[in-house]
C-alpha positions as a printed Julia matrix, in Angstrom:
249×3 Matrix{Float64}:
 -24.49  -50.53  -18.24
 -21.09  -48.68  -18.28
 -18.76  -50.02  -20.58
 -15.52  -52.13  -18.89
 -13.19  -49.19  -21.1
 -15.23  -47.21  -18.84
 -14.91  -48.43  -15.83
 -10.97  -49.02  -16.49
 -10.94  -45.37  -16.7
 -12.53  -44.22  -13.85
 -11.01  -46.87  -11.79
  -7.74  -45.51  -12.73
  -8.64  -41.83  -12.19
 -10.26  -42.43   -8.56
  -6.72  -44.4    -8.25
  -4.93  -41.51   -9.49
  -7.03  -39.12   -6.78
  -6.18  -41.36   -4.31
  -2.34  -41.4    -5.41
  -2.72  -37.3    -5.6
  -3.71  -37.67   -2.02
  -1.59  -39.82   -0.67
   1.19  -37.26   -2.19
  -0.89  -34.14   -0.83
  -0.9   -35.17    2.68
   2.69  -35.63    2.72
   3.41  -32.48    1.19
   1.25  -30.84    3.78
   3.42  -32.9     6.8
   6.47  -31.83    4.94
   5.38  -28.22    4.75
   4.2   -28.3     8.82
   7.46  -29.89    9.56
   9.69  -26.13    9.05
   7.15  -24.58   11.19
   7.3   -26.8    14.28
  10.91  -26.3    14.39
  11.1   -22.7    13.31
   8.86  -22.43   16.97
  11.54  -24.23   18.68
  14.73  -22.21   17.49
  12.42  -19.11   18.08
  12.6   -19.89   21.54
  15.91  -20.79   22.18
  16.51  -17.27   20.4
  14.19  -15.58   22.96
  16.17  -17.5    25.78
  19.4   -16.93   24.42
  18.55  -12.78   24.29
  17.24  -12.92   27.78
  20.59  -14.37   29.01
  22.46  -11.81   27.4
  20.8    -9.11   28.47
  21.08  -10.87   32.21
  25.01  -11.15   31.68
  25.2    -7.53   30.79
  23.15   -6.66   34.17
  25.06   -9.05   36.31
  27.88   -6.79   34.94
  26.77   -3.77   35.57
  25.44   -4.51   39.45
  28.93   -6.35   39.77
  30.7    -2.93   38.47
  28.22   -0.79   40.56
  28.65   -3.12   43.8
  32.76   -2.5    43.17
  32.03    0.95   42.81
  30.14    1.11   46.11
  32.87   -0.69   48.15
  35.77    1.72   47.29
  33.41    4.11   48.6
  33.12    2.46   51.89
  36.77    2.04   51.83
  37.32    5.6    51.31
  34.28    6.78   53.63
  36.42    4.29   56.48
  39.86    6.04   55.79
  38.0     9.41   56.23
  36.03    8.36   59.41
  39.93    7.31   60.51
  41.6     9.87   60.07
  38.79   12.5    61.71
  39.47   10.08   64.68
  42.87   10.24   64.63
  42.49   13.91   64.42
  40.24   14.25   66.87
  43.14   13.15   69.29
  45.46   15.5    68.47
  43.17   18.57   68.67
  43.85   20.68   71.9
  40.56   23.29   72.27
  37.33   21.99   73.15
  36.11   24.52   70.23
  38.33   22.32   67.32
  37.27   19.37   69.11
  33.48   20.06   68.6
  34.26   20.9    65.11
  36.28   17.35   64.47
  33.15   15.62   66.34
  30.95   17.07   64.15
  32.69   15.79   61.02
  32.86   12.79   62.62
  29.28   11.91   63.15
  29.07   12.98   59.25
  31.25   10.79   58.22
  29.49    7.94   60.23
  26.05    9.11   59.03
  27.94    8.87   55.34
  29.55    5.45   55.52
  26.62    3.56   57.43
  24.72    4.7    54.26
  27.57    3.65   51.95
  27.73    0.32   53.48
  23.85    0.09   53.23
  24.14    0.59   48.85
  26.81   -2.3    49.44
  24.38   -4.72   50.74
  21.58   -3.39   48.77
  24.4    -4.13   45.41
  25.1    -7.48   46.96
  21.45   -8.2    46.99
  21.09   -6.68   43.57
  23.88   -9.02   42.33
  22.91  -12.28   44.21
  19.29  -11.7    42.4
  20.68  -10.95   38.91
  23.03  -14.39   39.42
  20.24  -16.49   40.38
  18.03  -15.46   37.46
  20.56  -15.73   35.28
  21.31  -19.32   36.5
  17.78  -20.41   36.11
  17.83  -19.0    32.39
  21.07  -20.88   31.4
  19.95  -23.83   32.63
  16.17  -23.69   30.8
  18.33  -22.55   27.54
  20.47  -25.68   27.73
  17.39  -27.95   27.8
  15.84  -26.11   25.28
  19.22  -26.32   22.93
  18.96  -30.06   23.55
  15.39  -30.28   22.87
  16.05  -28.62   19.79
  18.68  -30.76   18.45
  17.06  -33.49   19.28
  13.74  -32.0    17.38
  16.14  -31.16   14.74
  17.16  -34.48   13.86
  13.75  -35.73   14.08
  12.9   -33.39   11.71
  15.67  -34.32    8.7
  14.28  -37.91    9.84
  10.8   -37.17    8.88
  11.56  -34.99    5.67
  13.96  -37.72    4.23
  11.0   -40.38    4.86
   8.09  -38.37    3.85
  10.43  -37.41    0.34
  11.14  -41.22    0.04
   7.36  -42.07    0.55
   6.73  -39.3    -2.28
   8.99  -40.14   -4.65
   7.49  -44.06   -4.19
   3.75  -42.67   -5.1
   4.96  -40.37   -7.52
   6.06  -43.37   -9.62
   2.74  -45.4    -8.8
   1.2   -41.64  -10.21
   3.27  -42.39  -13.78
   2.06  -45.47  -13.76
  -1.75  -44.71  -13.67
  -1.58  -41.71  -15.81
  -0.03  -43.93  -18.44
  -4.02  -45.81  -18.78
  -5.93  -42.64  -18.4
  -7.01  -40.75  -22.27
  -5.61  -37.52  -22.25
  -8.77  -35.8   -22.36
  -9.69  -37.01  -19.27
  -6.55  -36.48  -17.51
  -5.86  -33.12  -19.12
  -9.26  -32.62  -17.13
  -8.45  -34.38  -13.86
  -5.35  -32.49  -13.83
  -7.1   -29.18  -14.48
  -9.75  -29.59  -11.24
  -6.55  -30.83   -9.28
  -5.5   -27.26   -9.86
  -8.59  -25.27   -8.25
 -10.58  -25.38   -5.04
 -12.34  -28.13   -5.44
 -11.46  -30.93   -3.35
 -12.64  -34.1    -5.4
 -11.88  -34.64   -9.02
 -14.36  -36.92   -9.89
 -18.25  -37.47   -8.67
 -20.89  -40.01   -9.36
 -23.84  -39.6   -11.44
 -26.97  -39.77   -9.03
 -29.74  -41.86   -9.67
 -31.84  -38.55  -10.34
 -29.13  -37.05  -12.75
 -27.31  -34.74  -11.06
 -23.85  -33.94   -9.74
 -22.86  -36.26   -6.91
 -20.64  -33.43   -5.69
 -22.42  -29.53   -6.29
 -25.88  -31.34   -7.53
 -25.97  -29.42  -10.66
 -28.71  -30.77  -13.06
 -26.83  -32.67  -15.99
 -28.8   -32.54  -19.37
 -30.37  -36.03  -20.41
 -27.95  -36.42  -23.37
 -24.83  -35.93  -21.44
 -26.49  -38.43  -18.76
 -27.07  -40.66  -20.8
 -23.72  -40.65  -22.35
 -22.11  -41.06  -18.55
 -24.47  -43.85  -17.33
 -23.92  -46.06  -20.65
 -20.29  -45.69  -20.31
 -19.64  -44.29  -23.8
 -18.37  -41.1   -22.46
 -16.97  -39.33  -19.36
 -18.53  -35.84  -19.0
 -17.41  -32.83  -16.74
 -20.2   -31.28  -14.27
 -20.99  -27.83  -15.54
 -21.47  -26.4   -12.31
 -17.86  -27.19  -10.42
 -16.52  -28.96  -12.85
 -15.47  -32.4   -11.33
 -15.0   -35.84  -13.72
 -18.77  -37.29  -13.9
 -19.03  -40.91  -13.74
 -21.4   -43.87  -14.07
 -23.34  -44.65  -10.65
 -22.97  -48.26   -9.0
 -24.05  -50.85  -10.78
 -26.47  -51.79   -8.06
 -28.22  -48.03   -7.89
 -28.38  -48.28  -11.95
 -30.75  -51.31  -11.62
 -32.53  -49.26   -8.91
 -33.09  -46.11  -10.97
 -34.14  -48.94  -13.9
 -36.85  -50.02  -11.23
């Protein structure tokens, strides 16, 4: 039968694990929280670059459509004045001349007038995307703030809720031998994800099965001493009282 100093002691160490846990899992939350709102501003960014770049369009097609309409004005003053000159001209020789320019400068400002509509179309398009992508980035800004402030919510809590388990963690380690938690802590610092294992009824490692020699198994299951696995290295300790009598049996 395990000794009740031995059973303290492993009772405070699968404690401890469960403290080291408790801790670990909101470390991990804390750690996820950054991420989950480095996603968020990463969008607004994306949304924010988008409407820039549509501002700079809108103000290029705007510039372009200007453009376009002085040249309608002018090609208008030139069809005028062809007009006007084709009423002052007195041989039917100048007059076929002026006529000529005339259905030029037709040709040239039903085309200029076509580039303004196809600008105002341009800019009408450019506006309405650009509407649709201001809007969406003003959601998302207010998403984010509010996600932002959810955030600092959840960091201060999960730092309070450390710092509380972190002092039940001082407490335990204060009843634990310092071989055994100079142990503890050094599987804590690998891979493996329990500290401690049970001794099986058939005398092996309750965690990687490794064989344990009789000696050392005996030592564990009468509670004089703790042992570490030699295979991975976890905290051994005694089995259940009830599956001692049934390896007795």
């Amino acid at each position: 039968m395990p000794t009740s100093e031995t059973v303290d002691a492993v009772d405070a160490l699968l404690s401890l694990q469960e403290v080291d846990e408790e801790i670990d899992r909101r470390r991990e939350r804390l750690e996820s929280l950054e991420p989950e709102l480095s996603d968020r501003r990463q969008h607004v960014q994306e949304l924010e670059n988008r409407a820039q770049e549509l501002r700079s369009r809108v103000e290029e097609a705007e510039s372009q459509l200007r453009q376009r309409e002085r040249t309608v004005k002018a090609a208008r003053e030139t069809l005028k004045r062809l007009r006007k000159k084709a009423d002052d001209v007195q041989s039917m020789k100048q007059h076929k001349a002026v006529r000529k320019e005339i259905i030029s400068a037709e040709e040239n400002l039903d085309s200029s007038e076509d580039d303004v509509l196809d600008a105002m179309q341009e800019v009408e398009t450019l506006r309405s995307r650009l509407s649709d992508v201001e809007e969406e980035l003003e959601e998302e800004r207010e998403d984010y703030e509010a996600a932002e402030a959810d955030v600092a919510t959840s960091r201060d809590e999960l730092e309070e809720e450390i710092e509380g388990w972190k002092e039940k963690k001082r407490v335990l380690e204060e009843q634990i031998e310092d071989r055994l938690l100079d142990a503890y802590r050094k599987i804590r610092r690998g891979t493996t994800e329990s500290a401690l294992a049970p001794l099986t009824p058939d005398g092996v490692c309750g965690h990687c099965f490794t064989f344990v020699p009789p000696q050392r198994r005996s030592e564990i299951r009468s509670g004089e001493k703790l042992h570490t696995c030699e295979g991975c290295g976890v905290i051994l300790y005694p089995p259940s009282r009830e599956e001692d009598e049934d390896d007795d049996g």
